[in-house]
C-alpha positions in Angstrom: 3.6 15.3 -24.1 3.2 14.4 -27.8 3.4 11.0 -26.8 0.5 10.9 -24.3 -2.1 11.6 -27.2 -1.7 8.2 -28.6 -4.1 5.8 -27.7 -5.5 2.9 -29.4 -3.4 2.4 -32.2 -1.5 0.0 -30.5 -4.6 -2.0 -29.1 -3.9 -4.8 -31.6 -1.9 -6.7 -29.5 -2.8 -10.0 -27.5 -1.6 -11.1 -24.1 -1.6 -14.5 -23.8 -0.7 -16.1 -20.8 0.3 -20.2 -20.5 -0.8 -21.4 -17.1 1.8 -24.3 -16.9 3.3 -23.5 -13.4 3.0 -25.4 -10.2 2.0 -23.0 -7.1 4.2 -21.8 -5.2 5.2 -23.9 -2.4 4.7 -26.8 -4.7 8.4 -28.0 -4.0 8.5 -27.2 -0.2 9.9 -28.8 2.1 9.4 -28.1 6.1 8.5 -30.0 9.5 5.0 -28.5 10.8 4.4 -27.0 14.2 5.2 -24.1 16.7 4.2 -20.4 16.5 5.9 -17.8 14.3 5.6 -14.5 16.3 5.6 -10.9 14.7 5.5 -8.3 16.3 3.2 -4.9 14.8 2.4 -1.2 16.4 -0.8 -1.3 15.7 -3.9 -3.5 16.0 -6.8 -3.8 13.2 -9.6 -1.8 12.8 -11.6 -3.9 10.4 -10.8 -7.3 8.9 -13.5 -6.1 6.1 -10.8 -5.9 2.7 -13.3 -3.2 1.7 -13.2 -1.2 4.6 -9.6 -1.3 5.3 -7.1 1.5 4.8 -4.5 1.2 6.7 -1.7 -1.7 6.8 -2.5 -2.4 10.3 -6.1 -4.1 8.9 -4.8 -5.4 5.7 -1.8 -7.2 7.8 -3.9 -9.3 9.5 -6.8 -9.4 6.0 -3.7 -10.8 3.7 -3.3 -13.8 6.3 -7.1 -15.0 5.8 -7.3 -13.7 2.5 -4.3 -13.5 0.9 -1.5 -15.7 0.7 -2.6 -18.1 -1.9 -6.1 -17.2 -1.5 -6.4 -15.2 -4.6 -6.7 -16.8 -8.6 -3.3 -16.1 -8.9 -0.2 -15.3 -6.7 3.1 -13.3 -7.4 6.3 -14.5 -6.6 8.4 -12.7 -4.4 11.7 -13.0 -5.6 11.4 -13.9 -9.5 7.9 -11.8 -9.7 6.3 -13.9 -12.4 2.6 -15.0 -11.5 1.6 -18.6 -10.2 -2.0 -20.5 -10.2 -3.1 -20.4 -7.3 -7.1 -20.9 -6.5 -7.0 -21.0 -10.5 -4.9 -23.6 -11.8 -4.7 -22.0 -15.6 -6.3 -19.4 -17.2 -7.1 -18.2 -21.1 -6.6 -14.5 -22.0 -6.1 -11.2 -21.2 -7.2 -11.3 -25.0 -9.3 -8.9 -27.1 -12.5 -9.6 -27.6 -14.6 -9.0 -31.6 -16.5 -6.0 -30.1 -13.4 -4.2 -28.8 -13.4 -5.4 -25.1 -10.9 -7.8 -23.1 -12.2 -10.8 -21.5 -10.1 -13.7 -19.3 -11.1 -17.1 -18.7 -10.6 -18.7 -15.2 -10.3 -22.5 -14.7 -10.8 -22.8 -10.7 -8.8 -25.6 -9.3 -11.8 -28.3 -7.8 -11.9 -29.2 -4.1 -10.8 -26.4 -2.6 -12.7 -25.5 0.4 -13.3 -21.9 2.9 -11.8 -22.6 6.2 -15.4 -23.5 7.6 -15.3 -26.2 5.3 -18.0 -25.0 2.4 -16.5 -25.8 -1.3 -15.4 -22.8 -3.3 -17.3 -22.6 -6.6 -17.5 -19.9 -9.1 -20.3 -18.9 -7.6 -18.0 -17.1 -4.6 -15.9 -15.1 -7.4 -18.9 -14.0 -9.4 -20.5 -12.9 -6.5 -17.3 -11.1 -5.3 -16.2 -9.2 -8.1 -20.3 -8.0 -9.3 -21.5 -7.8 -6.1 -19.2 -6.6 -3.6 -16.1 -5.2 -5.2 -17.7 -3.4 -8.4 -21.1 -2.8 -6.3 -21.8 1.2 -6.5 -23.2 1.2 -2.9 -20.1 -0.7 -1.5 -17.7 2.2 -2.3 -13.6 0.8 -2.3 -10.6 1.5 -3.0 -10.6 -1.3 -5.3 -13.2 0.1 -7.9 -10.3 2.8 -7.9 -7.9 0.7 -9.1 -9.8 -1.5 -11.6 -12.1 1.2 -13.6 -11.0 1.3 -16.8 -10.5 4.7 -19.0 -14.4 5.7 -19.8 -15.0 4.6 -16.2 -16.3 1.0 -17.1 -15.8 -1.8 -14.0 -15.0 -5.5 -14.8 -17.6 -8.0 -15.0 -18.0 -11.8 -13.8 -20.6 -14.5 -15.8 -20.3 -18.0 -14.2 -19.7 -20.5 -17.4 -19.5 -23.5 -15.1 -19.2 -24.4 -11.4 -15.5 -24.2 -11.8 -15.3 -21.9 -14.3 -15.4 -18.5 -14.7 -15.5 -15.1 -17.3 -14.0 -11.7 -16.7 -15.1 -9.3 -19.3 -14.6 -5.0 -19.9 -16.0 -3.3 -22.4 -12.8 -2.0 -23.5 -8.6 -3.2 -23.0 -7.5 -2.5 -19.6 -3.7 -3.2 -19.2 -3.9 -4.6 -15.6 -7.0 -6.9 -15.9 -4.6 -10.0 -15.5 -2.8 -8.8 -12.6 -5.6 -7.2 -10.6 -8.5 -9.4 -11.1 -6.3 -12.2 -10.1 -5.3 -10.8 -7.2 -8.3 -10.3 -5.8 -9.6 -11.4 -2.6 -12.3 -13.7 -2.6 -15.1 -13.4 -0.1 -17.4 -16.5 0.9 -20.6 -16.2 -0.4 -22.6 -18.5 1.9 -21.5 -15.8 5.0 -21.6 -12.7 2.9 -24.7 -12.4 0.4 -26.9 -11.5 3.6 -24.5 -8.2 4.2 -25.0 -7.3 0.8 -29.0 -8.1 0.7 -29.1 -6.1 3.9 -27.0 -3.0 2.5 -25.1 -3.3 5.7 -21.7 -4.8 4.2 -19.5 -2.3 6.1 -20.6 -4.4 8.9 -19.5 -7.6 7.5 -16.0 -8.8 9.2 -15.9 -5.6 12.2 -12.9 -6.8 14.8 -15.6 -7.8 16.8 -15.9 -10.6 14.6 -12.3 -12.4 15.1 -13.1 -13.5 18.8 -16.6 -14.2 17.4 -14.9 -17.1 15.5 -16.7 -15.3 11.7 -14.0 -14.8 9.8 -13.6 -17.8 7.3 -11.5 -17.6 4.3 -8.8 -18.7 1.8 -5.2 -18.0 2.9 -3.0 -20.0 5.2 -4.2 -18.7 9.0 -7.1 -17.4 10.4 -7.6 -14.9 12.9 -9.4 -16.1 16.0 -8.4 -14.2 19.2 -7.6 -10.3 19.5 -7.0 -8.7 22.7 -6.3 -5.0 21.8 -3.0 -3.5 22.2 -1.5 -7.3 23.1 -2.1 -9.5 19.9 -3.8 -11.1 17.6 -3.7 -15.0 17.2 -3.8 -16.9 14.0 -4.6 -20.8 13.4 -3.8 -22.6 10.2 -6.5 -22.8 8.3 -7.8 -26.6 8.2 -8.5 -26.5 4.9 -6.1 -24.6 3.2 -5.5 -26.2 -0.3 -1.7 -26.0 -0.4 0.6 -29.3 0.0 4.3 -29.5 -0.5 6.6 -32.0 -1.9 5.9 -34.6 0.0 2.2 -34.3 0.2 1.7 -32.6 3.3 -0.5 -29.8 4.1 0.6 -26.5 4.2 1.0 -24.4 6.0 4.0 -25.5 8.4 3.0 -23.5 11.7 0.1 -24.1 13.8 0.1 -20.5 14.8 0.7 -16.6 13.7 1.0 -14.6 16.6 0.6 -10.4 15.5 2.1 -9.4 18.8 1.2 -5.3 19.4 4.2 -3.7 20.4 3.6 0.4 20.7 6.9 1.3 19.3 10.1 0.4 17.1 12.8 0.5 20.4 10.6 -1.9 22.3 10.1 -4.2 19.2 14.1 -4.0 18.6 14.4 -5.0 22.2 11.5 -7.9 22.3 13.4 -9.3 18.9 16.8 -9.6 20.5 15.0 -10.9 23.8 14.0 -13.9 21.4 10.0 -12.8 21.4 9.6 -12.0 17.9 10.7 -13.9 15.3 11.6 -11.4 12.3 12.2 -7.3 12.9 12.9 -4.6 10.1 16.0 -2.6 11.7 16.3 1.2 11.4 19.5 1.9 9.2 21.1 3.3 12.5 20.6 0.1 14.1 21.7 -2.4 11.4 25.2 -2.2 11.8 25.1 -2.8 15.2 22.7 -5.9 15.0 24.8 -7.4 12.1 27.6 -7.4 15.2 25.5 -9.5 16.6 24.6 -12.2 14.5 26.2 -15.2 16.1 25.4 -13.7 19.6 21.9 -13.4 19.3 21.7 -16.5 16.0 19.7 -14.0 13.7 20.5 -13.3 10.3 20.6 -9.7 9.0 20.6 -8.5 5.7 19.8 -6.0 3.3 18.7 -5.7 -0.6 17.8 -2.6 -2.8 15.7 0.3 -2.1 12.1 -0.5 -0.7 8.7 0.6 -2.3 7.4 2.6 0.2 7.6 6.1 0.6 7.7 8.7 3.5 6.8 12.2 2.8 5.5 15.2 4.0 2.1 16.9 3.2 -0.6 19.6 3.8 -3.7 19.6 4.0 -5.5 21.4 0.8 -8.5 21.6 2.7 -7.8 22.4 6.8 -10.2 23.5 8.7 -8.7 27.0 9.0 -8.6 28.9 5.3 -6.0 31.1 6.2 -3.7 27.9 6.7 -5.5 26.6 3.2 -4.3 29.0 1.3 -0.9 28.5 2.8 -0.8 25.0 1.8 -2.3 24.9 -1.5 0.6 28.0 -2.2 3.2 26.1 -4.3 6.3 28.9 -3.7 4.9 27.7 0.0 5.2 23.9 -0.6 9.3 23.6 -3.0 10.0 26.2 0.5 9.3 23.3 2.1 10.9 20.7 -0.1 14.0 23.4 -0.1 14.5 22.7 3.6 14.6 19.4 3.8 18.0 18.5 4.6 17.8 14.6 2.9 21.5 14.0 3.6 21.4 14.5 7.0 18.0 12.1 7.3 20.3 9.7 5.3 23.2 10.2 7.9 21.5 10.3 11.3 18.7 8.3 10.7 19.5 5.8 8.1 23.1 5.2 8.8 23.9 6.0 5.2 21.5 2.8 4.7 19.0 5.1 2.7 18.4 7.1 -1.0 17.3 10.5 -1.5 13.7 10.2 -2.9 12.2 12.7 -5.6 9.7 10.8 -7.5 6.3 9.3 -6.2 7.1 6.0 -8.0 9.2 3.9 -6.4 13.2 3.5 -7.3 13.0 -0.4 -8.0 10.1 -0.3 -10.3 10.9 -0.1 -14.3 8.8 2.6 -14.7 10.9 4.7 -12.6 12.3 7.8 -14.3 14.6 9.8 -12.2 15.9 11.5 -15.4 12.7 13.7 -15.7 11.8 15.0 -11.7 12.9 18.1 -10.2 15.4 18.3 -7.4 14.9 20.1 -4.1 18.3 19.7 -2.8 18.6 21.5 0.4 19.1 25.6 0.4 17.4 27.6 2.7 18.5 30.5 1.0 16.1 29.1 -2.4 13.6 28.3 0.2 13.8 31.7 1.5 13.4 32.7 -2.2 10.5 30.7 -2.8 8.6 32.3 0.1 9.2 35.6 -1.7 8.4 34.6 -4.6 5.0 33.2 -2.9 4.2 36.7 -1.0 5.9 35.5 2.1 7.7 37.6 4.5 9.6 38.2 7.6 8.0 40.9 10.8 10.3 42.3 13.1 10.8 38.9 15.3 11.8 36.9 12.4 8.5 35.5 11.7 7.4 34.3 8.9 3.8 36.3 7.5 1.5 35.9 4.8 0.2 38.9 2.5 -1.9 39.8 5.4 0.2 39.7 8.3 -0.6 36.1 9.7 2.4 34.4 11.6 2.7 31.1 9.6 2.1 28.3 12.7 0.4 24.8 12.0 0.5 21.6 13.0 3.1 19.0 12.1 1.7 15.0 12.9 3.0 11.3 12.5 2.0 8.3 14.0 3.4 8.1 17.7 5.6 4.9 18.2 7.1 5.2 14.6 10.7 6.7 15.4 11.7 7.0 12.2 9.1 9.0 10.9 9.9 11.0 14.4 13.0 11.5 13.6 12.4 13.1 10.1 10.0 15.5 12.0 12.4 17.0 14.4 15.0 17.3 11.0 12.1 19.4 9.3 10.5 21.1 12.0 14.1 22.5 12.7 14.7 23.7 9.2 11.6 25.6 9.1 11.7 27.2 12.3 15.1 28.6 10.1 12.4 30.0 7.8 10.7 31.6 10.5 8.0 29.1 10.3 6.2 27.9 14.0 5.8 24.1 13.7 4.3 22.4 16.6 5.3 18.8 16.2 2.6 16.4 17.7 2.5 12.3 17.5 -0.8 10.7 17.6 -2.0 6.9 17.1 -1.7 5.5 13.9 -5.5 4.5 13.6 -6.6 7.9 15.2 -4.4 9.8 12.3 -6.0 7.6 9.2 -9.2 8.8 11.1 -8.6 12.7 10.8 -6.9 11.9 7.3 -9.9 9.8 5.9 -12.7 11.0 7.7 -12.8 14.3 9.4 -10.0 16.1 7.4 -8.7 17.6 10.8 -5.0 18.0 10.5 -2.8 20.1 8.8 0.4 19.0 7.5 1.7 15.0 8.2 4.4 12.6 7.6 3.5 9.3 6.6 3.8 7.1 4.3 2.2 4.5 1.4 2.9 1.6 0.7 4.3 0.9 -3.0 4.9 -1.5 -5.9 7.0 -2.4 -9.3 3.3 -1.1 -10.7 2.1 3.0 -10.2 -1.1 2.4 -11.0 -1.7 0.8 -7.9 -1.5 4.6 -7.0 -4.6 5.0 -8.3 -6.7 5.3 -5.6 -4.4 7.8 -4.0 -3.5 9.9 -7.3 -7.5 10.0 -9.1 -9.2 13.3 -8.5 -12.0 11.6 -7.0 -9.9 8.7 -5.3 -10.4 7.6 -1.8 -6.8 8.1 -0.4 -6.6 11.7 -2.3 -6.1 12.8 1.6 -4.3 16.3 0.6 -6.9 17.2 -1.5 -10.4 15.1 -1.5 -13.4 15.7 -3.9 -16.0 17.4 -2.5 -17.8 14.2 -4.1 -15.9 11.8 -2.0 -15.3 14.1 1.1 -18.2 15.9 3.1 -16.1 18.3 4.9 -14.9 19.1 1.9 -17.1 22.7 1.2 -17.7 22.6 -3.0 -17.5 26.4 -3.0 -13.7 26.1 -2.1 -12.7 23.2 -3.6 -9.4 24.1 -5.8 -8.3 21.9 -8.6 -5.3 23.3 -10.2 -5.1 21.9 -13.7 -2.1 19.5 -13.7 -3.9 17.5 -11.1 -6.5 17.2 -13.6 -3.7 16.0 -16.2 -2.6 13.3 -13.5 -6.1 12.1 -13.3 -5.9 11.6 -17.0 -2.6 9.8 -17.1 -4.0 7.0 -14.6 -7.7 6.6 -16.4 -5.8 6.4 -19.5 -2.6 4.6 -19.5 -4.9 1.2 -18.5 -6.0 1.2 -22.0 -2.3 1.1 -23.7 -0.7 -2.0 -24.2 2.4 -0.7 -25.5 4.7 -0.6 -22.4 7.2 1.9 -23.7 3.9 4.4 -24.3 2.7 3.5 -20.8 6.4 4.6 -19.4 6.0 8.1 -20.9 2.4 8.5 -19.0 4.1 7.6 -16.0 7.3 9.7 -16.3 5.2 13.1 -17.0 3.4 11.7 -13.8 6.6 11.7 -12.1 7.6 15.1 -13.7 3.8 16.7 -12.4 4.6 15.7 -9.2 7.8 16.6 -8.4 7.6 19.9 -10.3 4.6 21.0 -8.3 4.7 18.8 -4.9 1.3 17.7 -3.4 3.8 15.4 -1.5 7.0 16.0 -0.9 9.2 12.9 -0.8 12.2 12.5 1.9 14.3 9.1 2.0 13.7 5.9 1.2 15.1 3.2 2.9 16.9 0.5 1.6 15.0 -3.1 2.5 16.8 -4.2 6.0 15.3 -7.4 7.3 16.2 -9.2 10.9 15.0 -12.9 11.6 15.9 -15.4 13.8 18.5 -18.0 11.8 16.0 -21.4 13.2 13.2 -19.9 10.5 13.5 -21.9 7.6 12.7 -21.1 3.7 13.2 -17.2 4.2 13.4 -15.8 0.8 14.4 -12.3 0.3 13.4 -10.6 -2.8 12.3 -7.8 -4.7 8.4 -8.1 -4.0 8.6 -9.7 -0.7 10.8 -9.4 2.8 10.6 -12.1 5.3 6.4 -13.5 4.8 5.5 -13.1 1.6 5.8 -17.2 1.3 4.5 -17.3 5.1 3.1 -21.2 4.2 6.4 -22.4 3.8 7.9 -20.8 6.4 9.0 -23.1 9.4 11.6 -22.9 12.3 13.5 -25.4 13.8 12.7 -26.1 17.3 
């Protein structure tokens, strides 16, 4: 705790970064054509980057977008960063009045997929006027506002060269205005003008042939709940080793498959190309490598996480006050029997998971979170100790007699996140507790999540990274994806007069808007492990299993690199299969 009171003293240092790399993909080597098909439960509901919330959008948004798209790109098996639309860079550096500033050199001829020249008049534009723009409201602005609240700037000093600039140090300025994606200007400006952005890039726009950008495919046909069909982009600026143009296939095919046992049996039927097995059916698959030529491996734990949590603010207050009860919530975390999710539905091919930053990132600390391991009798215990108890039938009350019965959701099609359901729901129907277990499409829950704040207790999950403070727009106060418990600021249904803040959320709100201002990475490990202590000790979500990284794909795809950061597409423009 001492720890987290110092600041700037440390603010004297200097990143410096040598842009001396090739790209990625710069040694390639492939044969072009064919299709690479994946298969996805979901389809988009936006391929607007600022819109987008859910991984079924920013799937098919990282294919136009991403992918090289961005100033700089990350490796996915020896993370380091790459050029990419910048070909070197000067800074992170300090600046004489206190501020950090970075210098981009953008590589020349590089050209939108509608054939219009990329100039720094696209990334200005992007970063001031879409992604830092106070009536565009994103996710983004979560992520890259620095401690006193001050959002990155862009001055054009050239046609190919650009300025980033805050007012003060921000730690991740490197990593997240490089990572950026970049919007086209020529197409976009009139959105802005307008004040309609949020328009810009609807689905409706794919089969409208609209979308234009930087990354290796572009989406041009979506027929909803069957696929959506990519073409390499003619002007992507990648070439291999032998100077040919990247990428290698002429066509992505997202093919929409509504659940995990049809996309198993579509993948060993030969219509998919890659599939992520369930730990109980990896085993079986690896059986049948030769018979079905796949490959199928496995590497450490993934970032995700899957949990469970309630809604702070449900329609109904008696069930509020139930949820935002924490003797209510380590009841919960109590009765989760993790061993037996491990067991029956990982096939042992899981790790218990206690802290909300991910096992494989170095700023994991599993030294300082609290353990739930399973005990109903504790549970039990807890809802005493919460001013629970038990009528005559067994069932569980509140202080005022109410039988304790809610809702328990996931996303239908997900059998996983199914099975974790029935585990819980079982456990606390053992507590007395009536949980009616309901499935719902995934687009329809990020709705009532986002949007209407109809539901009351979920499992689901978030996506995650070697860095928390990508968390930020889900841990803030006043963050868009602070689902459990939005702002009355950010949420309407949110009423002001009941909003409840209990004070360590406001410490974790503290920890991310100011652990972007220290440079010392040992300081910024102890913000993040009294994050991870917060958390766990008081349990906004409680964390289940996480699932070590299993990957299928057929053994024709070529230049398949497994690593930490990245499964079977993170280098998608290399990618090839033999025919």
């Amino acid at each position: 705790m001492k720890k987290l009171m110092v600041l700037l003293a440390v603010l004297a240092v200097v990143f410096a970064y040598a842009a001396q790399l090739p790209y990625i993909g710069a040694d390639a080597q492939g044969k072009p054509g064919g299709q690479f098909v994946i298969g996805t439960l979901n389809g988009p509901k936006t391929v607007n980057d600022v819109t987008a919330k859910e991984t079924s959008s920013t799937d098919v948004i990282d294919m136009f977008m991403g992918y090289g798209g961005t100033l700089i790109e990350r490796h996915g098996v020896d993370m380091e960063f790459y050029p990419a639309i910048a070909e070197s860079w000067e800074g992170p550096r300090l600046t004489a009045d206190g501020g950090m500033e970075i210098i981009w050199h953008i590589r020349k001829g590089v050209k939108f997929s509608d054939g219009q020249p990329l100039t720094a008049d696209d990334i200005v534009f992007t970063l001031n006027d879409i992604y830092t723009n106070p009536d565009i409201p994103s996710s983004m602005q979560d992520v890259l506002m620095s401690t006193n609240g001050y959002l990155p700037k862009a001055e054009k000093i050239d046609d190919y060269t650009v300025r980033m600039y805050y007012p003060e140090p921000f730690r991740l300025a490197f990593r997240y205005l490089g990572g950026m994606y970049i919007y086209p200007k020529h197409l976009a400006e009139e959105y802005v003008k307008n004040g309609n952005f949020e328009e810009f890039w609807t689905v409706d726009a794919i089969n409208k042939g609209e979308v234009v950008g930087l990354g290796p495919y572009i989406p041009v046909e979506y027929v909803p709940d069957q696929y959506v069909r990519f073409v390499k982009n003619p002007y992507y600026w990648k070439k291999d080793a032998n100077g040919q143009q990247l990428p290698y296939f002429d066509e992505v095919l997202f093919k929409i498959i509504s659940n995990q046992d049809a996309m198993r049996l579509a993948f060993e039927n030969g219509e998919i190309d890659i599939y992520g097995p369930r730990g109980t059916e990896f085993a079986e698959l690896k059986e049948k490598e030769k018979e079905l030529n796949i490959v199928v491996t496995t590497a450490g734990p993934a970032y995700g996480t899957t949990f469970i949590t309630f809604n702070w603010n449900a329609p109904d207050p008696v069930k509020r006050k139930w949820f935002r009860n924490e003797y209510f919530r380590k009841a919960v975390a109590y009765a989760i029997d993790k061993e037996s999710i491990i067991d029956t539905l990982y096939n042992g091919l899981g790790i218990a998971q206690w802290s909300p930053v991910s096992m494989s990132s170095p700023y994991y600390n599993e030294d300082v979170v609290v353990k739930y391991e399973y005990d109903l009798d504790l549970a039990r215990a807890m809802l005493e100790m919460g001013g629970f108890s038990w009528n005559d039938k067994g069932e569980l009350v509140d202080e005022d007699g109410n039988v304790v019965k809610f809702l328990l959701t996931t996303n239908s099609g997900n059998r996983l996140r199914e099975g974790v359901a029935n585990i819980i729901q079982d456990a606390l129907k053992q507590l007395g507790m009536d949980v009616t277990f309901t499935q719902i499409d995934f687009n329809t829950l990020v709705q009532k999540l986002l949007n209407t704040g109809d539901w009351e207790s979920i499992i689901i999950g978030l996506t995650g990274g070697d860095e928390p403070q990508g968390g930020a727009n889900v841990w803030r106060t006043d963050a868009s994806l602070h689902f459990w418990n939005y702002s009355p600021e950010v949420a309407d249904f949110v009423d002001p007069n009941d909003y409840y803040l209990p004070d360590w959320e406001v410490e974790i709100d503290k920890i991310f808007r100011e652990n972007v201002r220290i440079l010392d990475e040992n300081i910024v490990k102890d913000y993040f492990s009294r994050f991870q202590q917060l958390v766990s000790e008081h349990l906004p979500l409680i964390y289940t299993v996480n699932s070590l990284r299993l990957y299928a794909y057929k053994a024709t795809l070529r230049n398949v690199k497994i690593g930490p950061l990245g499964g079977t597409t993170w280098n998608i423009y290399e990618e090839w299969k033999e025919q």
